[in-house]
N, C-alpha and C positions, 0 to 999 in steps of 0.2 A: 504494500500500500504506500509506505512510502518512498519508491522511485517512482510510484505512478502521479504522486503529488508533485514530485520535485519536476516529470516530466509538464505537468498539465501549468503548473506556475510557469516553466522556463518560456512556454509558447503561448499565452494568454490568448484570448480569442478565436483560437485555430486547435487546443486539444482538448475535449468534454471525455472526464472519466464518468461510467454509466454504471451502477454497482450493481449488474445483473447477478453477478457471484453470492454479495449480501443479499438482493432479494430472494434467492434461490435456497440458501444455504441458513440465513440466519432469520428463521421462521419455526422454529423444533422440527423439521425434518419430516411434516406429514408428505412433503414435497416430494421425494425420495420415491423410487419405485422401489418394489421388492429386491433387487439386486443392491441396493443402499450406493449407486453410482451415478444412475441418472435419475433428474427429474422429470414428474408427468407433463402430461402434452397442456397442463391447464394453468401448470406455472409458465410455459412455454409463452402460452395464451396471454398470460398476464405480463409477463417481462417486456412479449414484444408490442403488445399495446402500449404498455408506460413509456416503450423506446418511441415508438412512432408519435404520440401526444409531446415529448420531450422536443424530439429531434426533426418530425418531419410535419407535421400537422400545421405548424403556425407559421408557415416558411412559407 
């Protein structure tokens, strides 16, 4: 996390870190399929909605 600060500081207005890792990961893990690797298609759902309202929607 922090080389991804130090990179998003060094280049202001041109790097957006997106904490798809923490939305995924730091929720107690109902997220987590039976294999405890990957998440379902509904965090999937939700990550890339948040990305697109973030990144693409008001553009």
């Amino acid at each position: 996390m922090l080389a991804v600060e130090g990179i998003v500081r060094q280049n202001p207005g041109r790097t957006f870190y997106f904490p798809r890792f923490e939305m995924a990961m730091l929720s107690h893990n109902p997220n987590l399929l039976r294999d405890n690797r990957h998440v379902g298609p509904r965090v999937v759902e939700t990550i890339m909605r948040r990305f697109y309202e973030v990144f693409v929607a008001g553009r």
